[in-house]
FIROZA-798466 format. One record per residue: residue number from 1; residue in one letter; x, y, z of N, C-alpha, C in turn. Coordinates in nm, 2 decimals. Layout:
+-----+------+--------+--------+--------+--------+--------+--------+--------+--------+--------+
! seq ! type !    n.X !    n.Y !    n.Z !   ca.X !   ca.Y !   ca.Z !    c.X !    c.Y !    c.Z !
+-----+------+--------+--------+--------+--------+--------+--------+--------+--------+--------+
! NUM !    a !      X !      Y !      Z !      X !      Y !      Z !      X !      Y !      Z !
...
+-----+------+--------+--------+--------+--------+--------+--------+--------+--------+--------+
//
This chain:
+-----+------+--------+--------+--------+--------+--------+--------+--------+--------+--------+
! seq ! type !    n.X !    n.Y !    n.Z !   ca.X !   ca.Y !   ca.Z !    c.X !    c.Y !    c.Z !
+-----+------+--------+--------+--------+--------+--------+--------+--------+--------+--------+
!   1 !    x !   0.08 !  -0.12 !   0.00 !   0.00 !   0.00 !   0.00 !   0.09 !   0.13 !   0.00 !
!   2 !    x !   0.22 !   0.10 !   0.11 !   0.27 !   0.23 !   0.11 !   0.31 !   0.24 !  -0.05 !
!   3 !    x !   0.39 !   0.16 !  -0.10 !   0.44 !   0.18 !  -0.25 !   0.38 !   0.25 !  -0.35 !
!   4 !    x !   0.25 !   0.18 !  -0.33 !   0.13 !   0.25 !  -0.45 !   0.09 !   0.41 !  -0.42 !
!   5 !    x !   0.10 !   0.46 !  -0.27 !   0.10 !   0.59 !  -0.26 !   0.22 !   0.65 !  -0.29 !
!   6 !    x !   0.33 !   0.60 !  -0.30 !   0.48 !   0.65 !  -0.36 !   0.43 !   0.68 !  -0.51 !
!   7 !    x !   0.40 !   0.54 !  -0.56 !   0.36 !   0.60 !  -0.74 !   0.27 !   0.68 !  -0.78 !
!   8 !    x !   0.17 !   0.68 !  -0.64 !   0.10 !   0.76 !  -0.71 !   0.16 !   0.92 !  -0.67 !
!   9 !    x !   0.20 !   0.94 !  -0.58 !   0.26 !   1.07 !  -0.52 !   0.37 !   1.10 !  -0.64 !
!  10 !    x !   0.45 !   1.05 !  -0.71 !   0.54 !   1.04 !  -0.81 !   0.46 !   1.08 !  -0.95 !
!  11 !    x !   0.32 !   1.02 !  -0.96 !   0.29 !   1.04 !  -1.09 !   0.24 !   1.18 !  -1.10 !
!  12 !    x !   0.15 !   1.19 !  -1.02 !   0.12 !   1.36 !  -1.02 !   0.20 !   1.41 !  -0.95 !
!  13 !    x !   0.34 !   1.41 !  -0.92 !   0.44 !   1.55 !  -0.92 !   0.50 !   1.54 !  -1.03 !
!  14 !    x !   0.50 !   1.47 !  -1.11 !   0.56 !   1.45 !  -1.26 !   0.44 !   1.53 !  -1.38 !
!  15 !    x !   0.30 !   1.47 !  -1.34 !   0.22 !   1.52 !  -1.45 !   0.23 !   1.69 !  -1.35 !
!  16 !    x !   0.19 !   1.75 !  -1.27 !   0.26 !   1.87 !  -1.22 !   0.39 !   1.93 !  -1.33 !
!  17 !    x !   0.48 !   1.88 !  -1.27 !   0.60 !   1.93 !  -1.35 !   0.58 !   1.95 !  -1.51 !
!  18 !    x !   0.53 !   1.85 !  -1.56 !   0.52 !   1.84 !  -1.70 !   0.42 !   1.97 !  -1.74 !
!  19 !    x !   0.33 !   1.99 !  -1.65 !   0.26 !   2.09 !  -1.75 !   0.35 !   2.23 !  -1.73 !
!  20 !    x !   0.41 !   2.24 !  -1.62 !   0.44 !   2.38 !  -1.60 !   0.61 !   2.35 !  -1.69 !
!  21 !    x !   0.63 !   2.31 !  -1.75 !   0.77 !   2.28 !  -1.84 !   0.67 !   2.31 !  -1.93 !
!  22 !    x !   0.57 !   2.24 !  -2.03 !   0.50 !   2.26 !  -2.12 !   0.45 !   2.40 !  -2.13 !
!  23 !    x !   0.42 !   2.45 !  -2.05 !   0.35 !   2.63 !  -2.05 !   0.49 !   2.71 !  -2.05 !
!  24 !    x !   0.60 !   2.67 !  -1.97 !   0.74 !   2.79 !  -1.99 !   0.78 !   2.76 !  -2.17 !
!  25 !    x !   0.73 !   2.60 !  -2.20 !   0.79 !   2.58 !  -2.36 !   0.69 !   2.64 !  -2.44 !
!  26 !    x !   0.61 !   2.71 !  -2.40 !   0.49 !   2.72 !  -2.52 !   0.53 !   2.88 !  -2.51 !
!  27 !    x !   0.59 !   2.99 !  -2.43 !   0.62 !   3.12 !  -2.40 !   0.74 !   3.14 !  -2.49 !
!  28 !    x !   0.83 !   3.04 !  -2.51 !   0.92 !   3.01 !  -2.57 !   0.96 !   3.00 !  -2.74 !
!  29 !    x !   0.80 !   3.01 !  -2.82 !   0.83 !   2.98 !  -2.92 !   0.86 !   3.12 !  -3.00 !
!  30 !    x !   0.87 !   3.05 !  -3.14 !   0.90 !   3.21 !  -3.22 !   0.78 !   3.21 !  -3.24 !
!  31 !    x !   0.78 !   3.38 !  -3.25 !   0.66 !   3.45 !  -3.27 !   0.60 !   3.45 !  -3.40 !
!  32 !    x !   0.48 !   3.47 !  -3.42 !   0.37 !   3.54 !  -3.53 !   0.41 !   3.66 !  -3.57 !
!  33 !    x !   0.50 !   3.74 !  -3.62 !   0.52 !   3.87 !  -3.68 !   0.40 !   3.92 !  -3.78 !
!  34 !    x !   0.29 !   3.99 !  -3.70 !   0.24 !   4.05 !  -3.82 !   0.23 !   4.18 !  -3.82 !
!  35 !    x !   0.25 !   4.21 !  -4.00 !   0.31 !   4.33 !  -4.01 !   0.24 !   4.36 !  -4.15 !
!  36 !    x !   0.14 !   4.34 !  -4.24 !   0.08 !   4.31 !  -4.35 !  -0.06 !   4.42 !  -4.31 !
!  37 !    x !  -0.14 !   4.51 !  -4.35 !  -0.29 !   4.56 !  -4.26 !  -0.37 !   4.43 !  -4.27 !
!  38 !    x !  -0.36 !   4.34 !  -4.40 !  -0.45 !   4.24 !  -4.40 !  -0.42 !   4.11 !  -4.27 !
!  39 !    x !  -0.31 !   4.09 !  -4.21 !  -0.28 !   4.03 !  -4.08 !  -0.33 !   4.13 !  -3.98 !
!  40 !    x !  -0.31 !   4.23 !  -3.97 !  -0.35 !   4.29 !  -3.85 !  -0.48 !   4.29 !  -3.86 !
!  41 !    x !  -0.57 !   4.36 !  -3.96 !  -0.71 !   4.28 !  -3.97 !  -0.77 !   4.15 !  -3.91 !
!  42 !    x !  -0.70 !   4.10 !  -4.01 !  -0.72 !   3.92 !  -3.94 !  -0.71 !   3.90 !  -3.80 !
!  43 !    x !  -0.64 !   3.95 !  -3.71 !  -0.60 !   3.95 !  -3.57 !  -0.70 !   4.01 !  -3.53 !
!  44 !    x !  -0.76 !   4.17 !  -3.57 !  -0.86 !   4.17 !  -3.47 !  -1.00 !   4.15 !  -3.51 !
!  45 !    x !  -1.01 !   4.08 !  -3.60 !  -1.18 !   4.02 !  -3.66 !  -1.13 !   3.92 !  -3.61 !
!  46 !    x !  -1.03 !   3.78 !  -3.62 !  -1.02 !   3.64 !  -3.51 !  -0.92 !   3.65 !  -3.44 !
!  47 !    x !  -0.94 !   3.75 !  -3.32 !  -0.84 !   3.75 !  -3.23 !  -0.82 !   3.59 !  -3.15 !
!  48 !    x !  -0.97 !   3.52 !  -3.16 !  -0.98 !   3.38 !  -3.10 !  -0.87 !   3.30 !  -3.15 !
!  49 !    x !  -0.86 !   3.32 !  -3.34 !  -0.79 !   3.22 !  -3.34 !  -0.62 !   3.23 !  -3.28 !
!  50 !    x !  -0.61 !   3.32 !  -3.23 !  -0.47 !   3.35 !  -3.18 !  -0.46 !   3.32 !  -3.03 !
!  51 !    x !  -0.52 !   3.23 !  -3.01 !  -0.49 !   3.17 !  -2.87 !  -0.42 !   3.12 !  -2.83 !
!  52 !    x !  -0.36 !   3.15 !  -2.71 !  -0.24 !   3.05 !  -2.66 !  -0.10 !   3.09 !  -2.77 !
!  53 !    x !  -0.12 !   3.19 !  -2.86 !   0.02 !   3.22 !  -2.97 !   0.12 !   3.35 !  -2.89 !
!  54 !    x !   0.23 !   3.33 !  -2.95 !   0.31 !   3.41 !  -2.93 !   0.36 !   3.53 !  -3.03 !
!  55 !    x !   0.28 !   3.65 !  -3.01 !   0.31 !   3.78 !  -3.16 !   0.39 !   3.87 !  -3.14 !
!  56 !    x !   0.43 !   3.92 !  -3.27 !   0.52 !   4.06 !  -3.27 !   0.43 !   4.18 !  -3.32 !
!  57 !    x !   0.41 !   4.28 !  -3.31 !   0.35 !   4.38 !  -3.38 !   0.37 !   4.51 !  -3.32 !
!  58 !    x !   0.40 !   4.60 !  -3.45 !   0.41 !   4.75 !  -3.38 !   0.35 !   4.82 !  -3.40 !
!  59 !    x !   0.31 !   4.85 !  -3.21 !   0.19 !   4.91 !  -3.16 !   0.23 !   5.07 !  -3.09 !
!  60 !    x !   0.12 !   5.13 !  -3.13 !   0.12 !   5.28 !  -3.05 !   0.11 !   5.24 !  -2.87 !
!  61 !    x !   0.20 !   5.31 !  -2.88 !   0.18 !   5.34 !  -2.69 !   0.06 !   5.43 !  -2.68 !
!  62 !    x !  -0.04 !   5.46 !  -2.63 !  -0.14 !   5.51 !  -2.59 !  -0.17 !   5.57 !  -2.41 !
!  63 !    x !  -0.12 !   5.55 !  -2.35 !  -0.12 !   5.57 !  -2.19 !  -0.09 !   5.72 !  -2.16 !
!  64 !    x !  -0.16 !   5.75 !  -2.06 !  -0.09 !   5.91 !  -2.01 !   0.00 !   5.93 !  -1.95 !
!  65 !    x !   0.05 !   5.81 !  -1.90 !   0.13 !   5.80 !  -1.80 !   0.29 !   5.72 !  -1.88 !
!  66 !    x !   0.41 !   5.74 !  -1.89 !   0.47 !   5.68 !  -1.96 !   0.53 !   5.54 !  -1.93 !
!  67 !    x !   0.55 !   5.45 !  -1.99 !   0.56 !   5.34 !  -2.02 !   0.64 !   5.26 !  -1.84 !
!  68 !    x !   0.76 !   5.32 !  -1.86 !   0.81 !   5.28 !  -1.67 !   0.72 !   5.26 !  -1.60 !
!  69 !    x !   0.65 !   5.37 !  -1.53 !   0.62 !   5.44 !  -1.45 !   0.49 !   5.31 !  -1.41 !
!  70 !    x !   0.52 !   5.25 !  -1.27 !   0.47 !   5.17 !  -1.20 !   0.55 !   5.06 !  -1.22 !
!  71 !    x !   0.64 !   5.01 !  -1.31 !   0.66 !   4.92 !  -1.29 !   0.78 !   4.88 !  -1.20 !
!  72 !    x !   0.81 !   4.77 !  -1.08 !   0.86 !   4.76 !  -1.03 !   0.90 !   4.61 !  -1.01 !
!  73 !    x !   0.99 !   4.57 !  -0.90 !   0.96 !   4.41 !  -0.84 !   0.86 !   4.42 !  -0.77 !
!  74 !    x !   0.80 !   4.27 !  -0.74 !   0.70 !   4.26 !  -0.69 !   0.57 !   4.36 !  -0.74 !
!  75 !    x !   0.57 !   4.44 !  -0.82 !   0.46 !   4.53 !  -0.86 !   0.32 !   4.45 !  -0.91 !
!  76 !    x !   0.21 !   4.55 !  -0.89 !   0.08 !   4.47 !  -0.99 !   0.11 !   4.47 !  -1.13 !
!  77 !    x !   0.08 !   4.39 !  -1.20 !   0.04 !   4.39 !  -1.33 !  -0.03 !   4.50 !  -1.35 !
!  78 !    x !   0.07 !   4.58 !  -1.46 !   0.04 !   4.72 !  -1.52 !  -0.04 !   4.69 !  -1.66 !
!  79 !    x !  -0.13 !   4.73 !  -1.67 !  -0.25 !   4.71 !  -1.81 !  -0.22 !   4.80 !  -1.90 !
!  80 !    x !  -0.19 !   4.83 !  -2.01 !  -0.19 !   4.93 !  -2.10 !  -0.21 !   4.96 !  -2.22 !
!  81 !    x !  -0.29 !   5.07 !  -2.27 !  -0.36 !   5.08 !  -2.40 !  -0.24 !   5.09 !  -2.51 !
!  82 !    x !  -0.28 !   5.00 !  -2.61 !  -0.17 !   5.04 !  -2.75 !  -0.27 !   5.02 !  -2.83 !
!  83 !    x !  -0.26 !   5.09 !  -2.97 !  -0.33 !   5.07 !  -3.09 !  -0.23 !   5.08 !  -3.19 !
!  84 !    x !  -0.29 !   5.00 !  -3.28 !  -0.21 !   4.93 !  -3.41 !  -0.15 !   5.02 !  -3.48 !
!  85 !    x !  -0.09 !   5.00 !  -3.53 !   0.00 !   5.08 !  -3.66 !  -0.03 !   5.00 !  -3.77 !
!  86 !    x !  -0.14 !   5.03 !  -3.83 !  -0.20 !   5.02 !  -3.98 !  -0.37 !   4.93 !  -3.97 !
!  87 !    x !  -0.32 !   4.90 !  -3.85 !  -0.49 !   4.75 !  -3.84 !  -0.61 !   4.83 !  -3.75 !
!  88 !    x !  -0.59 !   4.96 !  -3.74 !  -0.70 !   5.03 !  -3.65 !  -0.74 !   4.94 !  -3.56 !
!  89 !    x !  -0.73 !   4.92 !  -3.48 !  -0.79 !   4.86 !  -3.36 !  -0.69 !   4.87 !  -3.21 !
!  90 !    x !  -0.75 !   4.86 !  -3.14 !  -0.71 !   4.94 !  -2.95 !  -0.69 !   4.76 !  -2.90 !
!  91 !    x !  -0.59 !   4.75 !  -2.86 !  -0.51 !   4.65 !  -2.75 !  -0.49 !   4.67 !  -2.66 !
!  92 !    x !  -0.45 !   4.61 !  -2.52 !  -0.45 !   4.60 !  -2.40 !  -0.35 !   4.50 !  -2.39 !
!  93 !    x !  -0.21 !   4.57 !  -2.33 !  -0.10 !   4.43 !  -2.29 !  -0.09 !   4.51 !  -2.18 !
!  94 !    x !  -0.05 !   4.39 !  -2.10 !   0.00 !   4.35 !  -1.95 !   0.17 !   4.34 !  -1.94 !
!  95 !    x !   0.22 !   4.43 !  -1.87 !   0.35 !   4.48 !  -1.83 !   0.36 !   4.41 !  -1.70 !
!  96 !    x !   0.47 !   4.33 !  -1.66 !   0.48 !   4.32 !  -1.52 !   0.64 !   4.26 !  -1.53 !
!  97 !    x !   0.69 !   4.25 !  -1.43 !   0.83 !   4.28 !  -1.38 !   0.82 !   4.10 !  -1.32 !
!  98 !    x !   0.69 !   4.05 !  -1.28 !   0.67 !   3.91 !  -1.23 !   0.65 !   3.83 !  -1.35 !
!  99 !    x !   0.66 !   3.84 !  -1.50 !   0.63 !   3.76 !  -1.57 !   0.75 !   3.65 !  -1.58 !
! 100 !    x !   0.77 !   3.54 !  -1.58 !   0.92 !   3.44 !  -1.58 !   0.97 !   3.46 !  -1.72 !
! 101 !    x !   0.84 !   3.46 !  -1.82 !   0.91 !   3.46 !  -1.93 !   0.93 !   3.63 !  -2.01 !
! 102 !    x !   0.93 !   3.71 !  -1.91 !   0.94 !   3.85 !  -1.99 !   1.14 !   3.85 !  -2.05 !
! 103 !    x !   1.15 !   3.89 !  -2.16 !   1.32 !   3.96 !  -2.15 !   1.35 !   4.05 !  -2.06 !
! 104 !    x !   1.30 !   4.16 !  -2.07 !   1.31 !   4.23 !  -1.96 !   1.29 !   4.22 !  -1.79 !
! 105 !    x !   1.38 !   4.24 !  -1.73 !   1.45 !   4.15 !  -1.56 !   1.40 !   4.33 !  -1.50 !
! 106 !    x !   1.39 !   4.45 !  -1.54 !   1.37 !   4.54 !  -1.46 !   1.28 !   4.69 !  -1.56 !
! 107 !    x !   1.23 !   4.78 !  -1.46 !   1.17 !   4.87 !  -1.57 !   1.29 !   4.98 !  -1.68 !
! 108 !    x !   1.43 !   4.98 !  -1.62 !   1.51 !   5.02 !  -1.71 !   1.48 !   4.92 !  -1.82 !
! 109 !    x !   1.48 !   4.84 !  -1.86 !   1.50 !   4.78 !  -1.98 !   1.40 !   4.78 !  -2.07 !
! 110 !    x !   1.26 !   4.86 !  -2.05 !   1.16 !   4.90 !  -2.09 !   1.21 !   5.00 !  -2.18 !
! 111 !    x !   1.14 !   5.06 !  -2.30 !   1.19 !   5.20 !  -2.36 !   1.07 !   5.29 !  -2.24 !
! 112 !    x !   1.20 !   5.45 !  -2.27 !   1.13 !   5.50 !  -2.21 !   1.03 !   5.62 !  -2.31 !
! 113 !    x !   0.94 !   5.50 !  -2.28 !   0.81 !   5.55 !  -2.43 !   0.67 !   5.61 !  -2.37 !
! 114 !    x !   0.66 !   5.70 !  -2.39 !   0.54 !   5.80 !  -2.36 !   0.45 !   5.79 !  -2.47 !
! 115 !    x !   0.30 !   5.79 !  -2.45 !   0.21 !   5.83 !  -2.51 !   0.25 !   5.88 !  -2.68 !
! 116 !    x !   0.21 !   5.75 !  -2.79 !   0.22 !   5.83 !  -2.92 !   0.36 !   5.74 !  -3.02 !
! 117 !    x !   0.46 !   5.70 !  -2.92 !   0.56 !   5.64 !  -2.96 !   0.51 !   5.52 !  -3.02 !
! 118 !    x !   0.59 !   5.50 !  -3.09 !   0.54 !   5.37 !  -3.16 !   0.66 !   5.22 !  -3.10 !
! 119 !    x !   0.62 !   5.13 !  -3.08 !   0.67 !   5.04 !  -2.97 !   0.66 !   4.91 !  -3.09 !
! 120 !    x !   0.77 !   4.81 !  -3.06 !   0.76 !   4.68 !  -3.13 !   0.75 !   4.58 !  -3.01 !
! 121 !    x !   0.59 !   4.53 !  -3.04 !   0.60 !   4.44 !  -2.90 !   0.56 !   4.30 !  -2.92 !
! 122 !    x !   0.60 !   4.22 !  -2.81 !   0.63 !   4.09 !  -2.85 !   0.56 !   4.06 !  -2.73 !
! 123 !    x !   0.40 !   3.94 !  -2.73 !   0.30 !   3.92 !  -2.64 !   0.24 !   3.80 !  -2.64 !
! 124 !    x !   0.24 !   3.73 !  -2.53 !   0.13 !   3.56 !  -2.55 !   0.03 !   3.66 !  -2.50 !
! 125 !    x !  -0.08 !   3.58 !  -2.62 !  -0.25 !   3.63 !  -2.66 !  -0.29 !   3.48 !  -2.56 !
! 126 !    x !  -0.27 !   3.51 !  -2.44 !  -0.33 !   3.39 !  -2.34 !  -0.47 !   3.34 !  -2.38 !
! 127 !    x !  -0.57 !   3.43 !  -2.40 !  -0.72 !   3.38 !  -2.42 !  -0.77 !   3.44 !  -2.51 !
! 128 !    x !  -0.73 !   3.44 !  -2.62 !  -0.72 !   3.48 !  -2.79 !  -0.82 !   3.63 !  -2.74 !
! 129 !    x !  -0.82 !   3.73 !  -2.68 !  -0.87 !   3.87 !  -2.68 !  -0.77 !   3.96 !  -2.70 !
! 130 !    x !  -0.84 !   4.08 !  -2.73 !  -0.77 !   4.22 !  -2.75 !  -0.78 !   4.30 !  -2.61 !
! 131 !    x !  -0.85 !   4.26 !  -2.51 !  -0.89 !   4.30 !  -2.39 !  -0.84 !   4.25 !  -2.25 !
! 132 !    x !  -0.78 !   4.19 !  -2.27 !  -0.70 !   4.11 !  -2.12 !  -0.61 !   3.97 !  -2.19 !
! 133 !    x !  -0.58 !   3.95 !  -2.07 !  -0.44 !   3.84 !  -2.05 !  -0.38 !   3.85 !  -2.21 !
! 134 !    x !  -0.28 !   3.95 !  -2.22 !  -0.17 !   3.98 !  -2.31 !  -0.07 !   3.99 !  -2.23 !
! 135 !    x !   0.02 !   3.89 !  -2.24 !   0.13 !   3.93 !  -2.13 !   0.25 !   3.96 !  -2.23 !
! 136 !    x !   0.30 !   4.08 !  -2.23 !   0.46 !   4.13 !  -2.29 !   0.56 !   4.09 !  -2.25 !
! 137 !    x !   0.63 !   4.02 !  -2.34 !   0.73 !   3.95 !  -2.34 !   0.81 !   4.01 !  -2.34 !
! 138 !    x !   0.84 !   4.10 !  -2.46 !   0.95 !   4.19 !  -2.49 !   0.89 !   4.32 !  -2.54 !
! 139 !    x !   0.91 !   4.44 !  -2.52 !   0.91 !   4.55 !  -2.58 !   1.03 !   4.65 !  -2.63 !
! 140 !    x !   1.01 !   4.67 !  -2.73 !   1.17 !   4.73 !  -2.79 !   1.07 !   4.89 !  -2.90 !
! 141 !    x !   1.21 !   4.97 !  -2.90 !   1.16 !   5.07 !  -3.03 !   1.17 !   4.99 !  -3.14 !
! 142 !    x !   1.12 !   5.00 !  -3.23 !   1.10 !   4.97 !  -3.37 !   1.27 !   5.00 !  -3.44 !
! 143 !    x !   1.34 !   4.91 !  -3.54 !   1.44 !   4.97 !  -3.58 !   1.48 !   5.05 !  -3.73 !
+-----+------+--------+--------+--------+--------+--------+--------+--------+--------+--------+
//
């Protein structure tokens, strides 16, 4: 009896581990670069089908507040308005300093982008919306 609670205690810390390796490998892939108006279209008529994907696209910073500013360690998840550059449509990505898979380790490594800039950003579309769980991966100026 004890044994069989060993296996089973073993199989689900393994199926455990497996999924949270499988979610850091799915944050991991290369991105969706779209950059076409007919892609950016497509994105926000089936934002669904982009679920669970990892995208590039450069987006307007839209916020009054500039891009740093709140972010910290341990900070809340900062929400922020961007709109497209060519695909007319308003986005919502999630900034935070707690994400594991962000590139960015602190808010210096953020541009320091105010309202209007145009930003190249890189985001898992967690539940295929334009309106919540966008988590930013990477944001950089455009080159």
């Amino acid at each position: 009896m004890k044994r069989l609670m060993i296996a089973v205690a073993s199989v689900v810390c393994f199926l455990g581990l497996s999924s949270t390796m499988a979610a850091d490998k799915k944050d991991k892939k290369e991105p969706i670069v779209l950059k076409s108006k007919a892609q950016l279209t497509d994105f926000a008529d089936n934002t669904v089908n982009y679920k669970e994907k990892l995208i590039t696209m450069e987006l307007e910073y839209n916020a009054r507040k500039p891009l740093r500013d709140g972010i910290r360690p341990g900070g809340p998840i900062m929400r922020y308005p961007f709109y497209s550059v060519g695909g007319n449509f308003d986005i919502q990505i999630d900034v935070s300093l707690n994400f594991d898979s962000a590139e960015y380790k602190k808010a210096e490594d953020l541009p320091n982008a105010n309202s209007g800039d145009r930003l190249l950003v890189t985001f898992f579309c967690d539940n295929g919306s334009l309106k919540d769980r966008n988590r930013a991966i990477k944001i950089v100026r455009p080159k």
